[in-house]
C-alpha positions as CSV (number, residue, x, y, z in Angstrom):
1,X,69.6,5.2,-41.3
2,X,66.5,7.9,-41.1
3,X,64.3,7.4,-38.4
4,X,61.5,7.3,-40.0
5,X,60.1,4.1,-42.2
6,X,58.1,4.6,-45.7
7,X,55.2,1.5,-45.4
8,X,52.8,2.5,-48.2
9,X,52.3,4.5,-50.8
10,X,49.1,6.3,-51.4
11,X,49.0,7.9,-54.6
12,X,45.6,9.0,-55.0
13,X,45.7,12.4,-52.3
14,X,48.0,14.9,-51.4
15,X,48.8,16.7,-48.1
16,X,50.2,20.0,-47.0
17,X,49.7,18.7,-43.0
18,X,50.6,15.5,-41.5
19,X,48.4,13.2,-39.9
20,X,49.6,11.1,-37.0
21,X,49.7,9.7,-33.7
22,X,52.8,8.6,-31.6
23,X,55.5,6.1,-33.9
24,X,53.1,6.3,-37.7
25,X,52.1,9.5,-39.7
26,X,50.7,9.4,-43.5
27,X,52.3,12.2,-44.8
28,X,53.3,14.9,-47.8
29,X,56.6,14.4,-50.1
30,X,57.7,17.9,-48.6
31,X,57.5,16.6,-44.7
32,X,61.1,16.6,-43.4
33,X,61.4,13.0,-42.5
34,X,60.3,11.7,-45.5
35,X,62.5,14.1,-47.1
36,X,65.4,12.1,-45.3
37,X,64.6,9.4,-47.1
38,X,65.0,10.7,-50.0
39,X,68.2,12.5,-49.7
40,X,69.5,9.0,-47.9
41,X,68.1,6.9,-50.8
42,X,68.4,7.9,-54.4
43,X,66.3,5.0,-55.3
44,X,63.3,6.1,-53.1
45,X,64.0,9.4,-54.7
46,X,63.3,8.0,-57.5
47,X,60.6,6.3,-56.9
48,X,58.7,9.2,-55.4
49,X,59.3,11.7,-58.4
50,X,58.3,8.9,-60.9
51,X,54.0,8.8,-60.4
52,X,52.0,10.5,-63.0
53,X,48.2,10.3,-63.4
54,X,46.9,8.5,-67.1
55,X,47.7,11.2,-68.9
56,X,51.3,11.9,-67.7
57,X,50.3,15.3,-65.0
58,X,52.7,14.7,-62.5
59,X,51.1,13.3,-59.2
60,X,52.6,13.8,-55.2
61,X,51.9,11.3,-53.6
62,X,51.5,11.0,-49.8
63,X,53.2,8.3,-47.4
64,X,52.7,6.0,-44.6
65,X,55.5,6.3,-42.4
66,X,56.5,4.3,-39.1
67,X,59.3,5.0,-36.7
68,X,62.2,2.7,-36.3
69,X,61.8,2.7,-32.6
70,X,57.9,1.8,-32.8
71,X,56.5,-1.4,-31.8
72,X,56.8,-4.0,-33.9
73,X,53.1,-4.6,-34.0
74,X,52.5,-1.1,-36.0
75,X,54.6,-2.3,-38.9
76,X,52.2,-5.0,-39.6
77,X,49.9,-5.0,-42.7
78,X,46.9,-5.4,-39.8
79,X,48.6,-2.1,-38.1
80,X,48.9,0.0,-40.9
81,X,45.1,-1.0,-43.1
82,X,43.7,-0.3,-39.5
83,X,46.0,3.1,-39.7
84,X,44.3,3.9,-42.9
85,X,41.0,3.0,-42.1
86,X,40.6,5.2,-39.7
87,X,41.5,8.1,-41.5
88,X,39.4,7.1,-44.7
89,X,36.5,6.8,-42.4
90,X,37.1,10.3,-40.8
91,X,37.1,11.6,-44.1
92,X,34.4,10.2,-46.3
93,X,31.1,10.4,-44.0
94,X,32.2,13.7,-43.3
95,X,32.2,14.4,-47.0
96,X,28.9,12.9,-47.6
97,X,27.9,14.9,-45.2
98,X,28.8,18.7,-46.6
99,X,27.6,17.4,-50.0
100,X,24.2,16.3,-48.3
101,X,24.2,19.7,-46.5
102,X,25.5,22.1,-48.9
103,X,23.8,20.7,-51.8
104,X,27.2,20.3,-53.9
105,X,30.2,17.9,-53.8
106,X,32.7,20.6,-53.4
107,X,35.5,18.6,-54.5
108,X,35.3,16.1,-51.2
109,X,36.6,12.5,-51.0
110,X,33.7,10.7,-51.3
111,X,34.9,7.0,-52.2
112,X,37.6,5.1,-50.3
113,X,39.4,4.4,-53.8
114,X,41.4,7.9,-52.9
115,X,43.0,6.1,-49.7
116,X,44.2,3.2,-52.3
117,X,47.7,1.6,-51.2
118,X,50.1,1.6,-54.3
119,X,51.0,-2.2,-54.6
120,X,55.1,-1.3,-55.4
121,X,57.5,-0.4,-52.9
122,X,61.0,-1.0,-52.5
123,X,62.6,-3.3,-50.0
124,X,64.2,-2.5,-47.0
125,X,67.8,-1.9,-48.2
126,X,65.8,0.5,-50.7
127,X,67.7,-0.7,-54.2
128,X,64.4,-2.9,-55.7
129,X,61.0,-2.9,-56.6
130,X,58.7,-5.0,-54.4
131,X,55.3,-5.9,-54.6
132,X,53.4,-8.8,-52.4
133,X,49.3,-9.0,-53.1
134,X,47.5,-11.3,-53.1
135,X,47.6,-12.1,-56.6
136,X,51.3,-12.5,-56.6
137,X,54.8,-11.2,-55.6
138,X,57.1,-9.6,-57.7
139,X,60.5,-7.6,-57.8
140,X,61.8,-5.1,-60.1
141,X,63.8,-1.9,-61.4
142,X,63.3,1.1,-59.4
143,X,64.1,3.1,-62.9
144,X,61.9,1.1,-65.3
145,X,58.3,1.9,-63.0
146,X,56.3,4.5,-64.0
147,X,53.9,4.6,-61.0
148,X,50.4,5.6,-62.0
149,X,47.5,7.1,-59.5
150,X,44.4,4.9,-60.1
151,X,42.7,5.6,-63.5
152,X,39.6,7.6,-63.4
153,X,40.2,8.7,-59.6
154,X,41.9,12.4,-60.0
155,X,43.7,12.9,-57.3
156,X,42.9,15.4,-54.7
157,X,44.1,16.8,-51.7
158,X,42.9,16.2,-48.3
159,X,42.7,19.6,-46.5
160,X,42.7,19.6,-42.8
161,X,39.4,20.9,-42.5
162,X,37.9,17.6,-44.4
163,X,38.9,15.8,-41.7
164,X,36.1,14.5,-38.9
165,X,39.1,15.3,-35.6
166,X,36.6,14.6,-33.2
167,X,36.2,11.2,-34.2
168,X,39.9,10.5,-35.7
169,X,41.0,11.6,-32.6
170,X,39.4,8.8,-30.4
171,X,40.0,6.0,-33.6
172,X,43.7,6.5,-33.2
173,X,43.9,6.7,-29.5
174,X,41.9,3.2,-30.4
175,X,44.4,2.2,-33.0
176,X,47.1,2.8,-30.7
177,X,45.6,0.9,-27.5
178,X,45.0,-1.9,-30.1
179,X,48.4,-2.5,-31.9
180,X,50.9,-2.0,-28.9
181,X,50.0,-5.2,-28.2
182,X,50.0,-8.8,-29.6
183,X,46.5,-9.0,-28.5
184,X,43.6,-7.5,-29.3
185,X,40.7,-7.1,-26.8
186,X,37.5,-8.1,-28.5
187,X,36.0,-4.5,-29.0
188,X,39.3,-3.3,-30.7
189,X,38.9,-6.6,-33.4
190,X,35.0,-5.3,-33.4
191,X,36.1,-1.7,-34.2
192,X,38.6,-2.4,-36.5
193,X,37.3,-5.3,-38.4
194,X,34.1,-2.6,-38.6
195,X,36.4,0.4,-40.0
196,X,37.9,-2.3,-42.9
197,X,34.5,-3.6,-44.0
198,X,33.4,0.5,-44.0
199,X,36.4,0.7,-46.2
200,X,35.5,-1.7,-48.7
201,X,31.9,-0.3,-48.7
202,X,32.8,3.0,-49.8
203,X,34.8,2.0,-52.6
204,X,33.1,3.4,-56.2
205,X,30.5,0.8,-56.7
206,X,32.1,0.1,-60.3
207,X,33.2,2.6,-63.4
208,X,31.1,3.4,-66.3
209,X,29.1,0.0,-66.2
210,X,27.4,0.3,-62.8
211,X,23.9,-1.1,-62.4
212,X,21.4,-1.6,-59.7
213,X,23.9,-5.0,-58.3
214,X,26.5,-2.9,-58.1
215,X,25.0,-0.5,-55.7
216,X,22.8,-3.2,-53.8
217,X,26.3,-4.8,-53.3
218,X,27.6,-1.5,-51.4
219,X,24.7,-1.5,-49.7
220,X,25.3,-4.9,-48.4
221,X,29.0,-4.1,-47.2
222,X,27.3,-1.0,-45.3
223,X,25.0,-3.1,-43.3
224,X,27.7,-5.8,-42.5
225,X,29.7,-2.5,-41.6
226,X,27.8,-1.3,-38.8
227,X,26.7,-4.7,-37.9
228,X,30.2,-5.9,-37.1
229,X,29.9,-3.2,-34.2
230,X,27.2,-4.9,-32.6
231,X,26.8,-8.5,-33.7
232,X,23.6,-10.1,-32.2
233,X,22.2,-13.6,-33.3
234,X,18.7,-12.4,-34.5
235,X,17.3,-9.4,-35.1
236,X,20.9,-7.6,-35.5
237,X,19.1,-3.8,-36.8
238,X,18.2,-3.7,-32.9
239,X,21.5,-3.6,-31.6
240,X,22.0,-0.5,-34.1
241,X,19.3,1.0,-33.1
242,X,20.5,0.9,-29.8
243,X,23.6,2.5,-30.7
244,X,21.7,5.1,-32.7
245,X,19.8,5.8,-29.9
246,X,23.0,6.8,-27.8
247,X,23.7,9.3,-29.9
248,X,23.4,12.8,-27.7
249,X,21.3,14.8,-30.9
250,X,20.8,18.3,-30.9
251,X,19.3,19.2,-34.3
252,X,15.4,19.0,-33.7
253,X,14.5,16.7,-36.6
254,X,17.3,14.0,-35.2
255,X,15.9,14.6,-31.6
256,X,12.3,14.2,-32.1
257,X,11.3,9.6,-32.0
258,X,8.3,9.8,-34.5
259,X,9.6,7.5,-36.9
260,X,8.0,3.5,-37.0
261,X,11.4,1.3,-38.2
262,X,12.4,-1.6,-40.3
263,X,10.5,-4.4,-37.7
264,X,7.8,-2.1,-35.4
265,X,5.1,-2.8,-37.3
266,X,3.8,-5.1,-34.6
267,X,4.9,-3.0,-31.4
268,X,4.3,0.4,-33.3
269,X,7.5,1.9,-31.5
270,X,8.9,5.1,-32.1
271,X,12.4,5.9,-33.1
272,X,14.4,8.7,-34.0
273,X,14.9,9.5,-37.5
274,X,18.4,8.0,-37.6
275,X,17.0,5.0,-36.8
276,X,14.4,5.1,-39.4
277,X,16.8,5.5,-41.9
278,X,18.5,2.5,-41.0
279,X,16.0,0.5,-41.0
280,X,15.4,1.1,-44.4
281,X,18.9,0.3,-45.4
282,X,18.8,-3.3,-43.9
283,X,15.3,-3.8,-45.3
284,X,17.1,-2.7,-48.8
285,X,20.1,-4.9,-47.9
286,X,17.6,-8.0,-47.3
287,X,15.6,-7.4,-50.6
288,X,19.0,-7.6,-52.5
289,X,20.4,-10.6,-50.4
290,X,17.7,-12.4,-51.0
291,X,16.7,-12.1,-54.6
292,X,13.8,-9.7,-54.3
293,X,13.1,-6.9,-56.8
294,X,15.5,-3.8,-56.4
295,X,14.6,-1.1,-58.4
296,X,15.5,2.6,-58.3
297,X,12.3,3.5,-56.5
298,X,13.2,0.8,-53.8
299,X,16.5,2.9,-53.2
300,X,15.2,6.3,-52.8
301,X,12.6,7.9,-50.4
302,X,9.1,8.9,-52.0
303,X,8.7,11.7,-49.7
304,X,11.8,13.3,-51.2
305,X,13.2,11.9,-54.1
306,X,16.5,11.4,-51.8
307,X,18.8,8.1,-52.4
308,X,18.8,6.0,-49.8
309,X,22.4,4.7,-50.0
310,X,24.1,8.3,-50.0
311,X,23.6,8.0,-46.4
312,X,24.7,5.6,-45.2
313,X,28.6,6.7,-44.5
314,X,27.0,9.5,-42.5
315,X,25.0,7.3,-40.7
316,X,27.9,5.0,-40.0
317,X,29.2,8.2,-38.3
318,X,26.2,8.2,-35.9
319,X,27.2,4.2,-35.3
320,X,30.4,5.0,-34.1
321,X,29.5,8.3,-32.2
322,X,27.0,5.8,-30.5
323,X,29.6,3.1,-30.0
324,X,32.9,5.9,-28.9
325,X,30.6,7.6,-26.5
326,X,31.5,11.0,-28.8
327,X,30.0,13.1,-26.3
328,X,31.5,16.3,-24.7
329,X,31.6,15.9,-21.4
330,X,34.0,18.8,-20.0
331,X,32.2,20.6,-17.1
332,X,31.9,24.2,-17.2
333,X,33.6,26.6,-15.4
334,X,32.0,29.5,-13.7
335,X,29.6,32.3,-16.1
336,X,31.6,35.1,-14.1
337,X,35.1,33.4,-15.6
338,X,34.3,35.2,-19.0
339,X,37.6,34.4,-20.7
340,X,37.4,30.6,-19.5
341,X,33.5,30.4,-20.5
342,X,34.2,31.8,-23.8
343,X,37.0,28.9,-24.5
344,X,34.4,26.0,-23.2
345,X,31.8,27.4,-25.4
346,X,34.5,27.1,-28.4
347,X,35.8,24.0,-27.7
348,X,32.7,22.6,-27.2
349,X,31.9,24.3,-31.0
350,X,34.9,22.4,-32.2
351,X,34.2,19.0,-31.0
352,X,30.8,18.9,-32.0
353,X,30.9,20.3,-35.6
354,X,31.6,17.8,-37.0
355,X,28.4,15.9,-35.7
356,X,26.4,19.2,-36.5
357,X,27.2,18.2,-40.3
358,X,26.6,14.7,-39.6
359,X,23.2,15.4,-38.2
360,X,21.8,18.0,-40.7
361,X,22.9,15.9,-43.2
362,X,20.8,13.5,-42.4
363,X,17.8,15.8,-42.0
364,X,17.7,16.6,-45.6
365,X,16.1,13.0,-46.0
366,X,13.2,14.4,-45.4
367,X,13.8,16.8,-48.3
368,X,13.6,17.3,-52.1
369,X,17.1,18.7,-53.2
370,X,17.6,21.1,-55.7
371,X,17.9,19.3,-58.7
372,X,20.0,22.0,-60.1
373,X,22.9,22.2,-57.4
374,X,23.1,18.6,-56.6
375,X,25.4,16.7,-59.2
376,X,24.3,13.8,-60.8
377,X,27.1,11.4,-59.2
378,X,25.5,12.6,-56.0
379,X,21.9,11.7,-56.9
380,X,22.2,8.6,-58.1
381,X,25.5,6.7,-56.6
């Protein structure tokens, strides 16, 4: 028996790299160990050759895997949606965030949809068909599927460089703190239950008939993402603001508190602009909860035209850099060590790109964008 487990099937992105962390790795069709499988299985071989988008282009597909010698605990369905979560939420802000930026989409993963979990597998002597949702179970014939990537989501392949490593980095030392155990310590079930509700938010608010509920809906799932991180009884755009304002900024419009948020009218306090911005999500969020008017003007910023709900994965970046502590922290060695000063100054680069993006990103609120580079999707979904 290979070593190494398929789990799920996402057939929505492909890979050339691997992403993992010790016993569970979502991989390509050309990694080794999934190529064991295959030559071990003629079924799964099968299986893996057979998806095709809606118009028959062949599709690779990429692949959850867990070791046989793993904990029990990661093979569970908790385990491995945690498992993806984390990597679709590395992913998507950061995407938001160059399209923000850059003024352009440049082919990023935008909408959770691409991390979609293909409900057929086959069992675990691999000769059928499986499939166990929620809406029923079912077996079948390995040689009678013709496994599809979800319709009207091309799939595209996640590049190394899309990836936010500063923060998967700390989500699967997380993830992997969390599921070696039977137990979960409260801030892991925070965290986690978090990173699944960020999930469902950034799926595509609907297909070709999407309307104004549709994206006060996602908006909704936003705010009950971030304030599953830090639930308080009253008042809960406080506690985010608290975790917003933990956030070690460096780019001067971030830095500066000379914004009055959602609920300072009274006290007139002043926040930074991350804050702000958040404020007027959950004031959005509460207008559509609670049956007031939402119109398109009520979801973007008269100062710039800008749409208030294309930030908020990059602001749920901020959350968790507030809630992770996602500061580098490495002291430096001495100026007359040249070769060890140049390596801090890189590493210290590295770790805090991504949050460079994150942070001019949101900046450009503040901002008309240029009607002609920024695609329409972008503008108004």
């Amino acid at each position: 028996m290979p070593p190494w487990v398929p789990m799920f099937t996402l057939p929505n992105i492909t890979m050339t790299e691997s992403i993992e962390s010790e016993g569970i790795a979502l991989v390509s069709t050309a990694d080794p160990r999934l190529a064991e499988v295959c030559e071990t299985y003629p079924a799964f071989n099968k299986y893996v050759a057979c998806f095709k988008t809606e118009f028959g282009t062949s599709v690779v597909p990429t692949f959850i895997l867990c070791h046989k010698d793993a904990p029990a605990s990661f093979r569970t369905v908790d385990a491995l949606a945690a498992f993806r979560d984390a990597i679709s939420m590395s992913v998507i802000p950061h995407s938001w965030a160059r399209a923000l930026r850059y003024h352009g989409p440049f082919g990023g993963i935008f909408y959770s949809n691409w991390f979609h979990i293909y409900p057929w597998s086959l069992d675990k002597n691999y000769e059928h068909l499986v499939m166990m949702t929620l809406a029923s179970n079912a077996m079948h014939e390995v040689a009678r599927l013709r496994g599809q990537s979800s319709p009207g989501i091309s799939p595209r392949h996640l590049d190394m460089v899309d990836v936010d490593h500063t923060l998967l980095t700390v989500l699967l030392e997380r993830w992997q703190r969390a599921f070696r155990t039977d137990t979960l310590e409260h801030e892991d079930v925070a965290l986690f239950r978090s990173l699944n509700m960020a999930n469902s938010a950034a799926l595509l608010p609907a297909g070709p008939e999407a309307t104004m509920y549709d994206i006060g809906r996602s908006v909704a799932l936003w705010v009950s993402a971030f304030e599953i991180l830090a639930p308080a009884k009253s008042q809960g755009y406080l506690a985010i603001y608290n975790l917003l304002r933990k956030v070690e900024y460096e780019f001067s419009e971030c830095t500066d508190a000379t914004y009055e948020p959602y609920g300072y009218s009274q006290t007139k306090r002043l926040e930074p602009l991350a804050c702000w911005i958040y404020g007027e999500i959950y004031h959005a969020r509460n207008d559509f909860l609670h049956g007031n008017p939402i119109t398109p003007k009520r979801l973007t910023i008269e100062k710039s035209g800008r749409v208030l709900s294309n930030y908020t994965a990059p602001l749920y970046r901020l959350a968790l850099t507030g809630l992770l502590d996602l500061i580098w922290r490495k002291s430096w060695p001495p100026k007359e060590d040249a070769q060890a000063w140049g390596k801090a100054i890189s590493d210290r680069m590295d770790y805090r790109h991504f949050q460079g993006d994150i942070e001019v990103a949101i900046s450009t609120i503040n901002h008309a964008p240029a009607a002609s580079t920024v695609p329409s999707a972008i503008r108004t979904i």
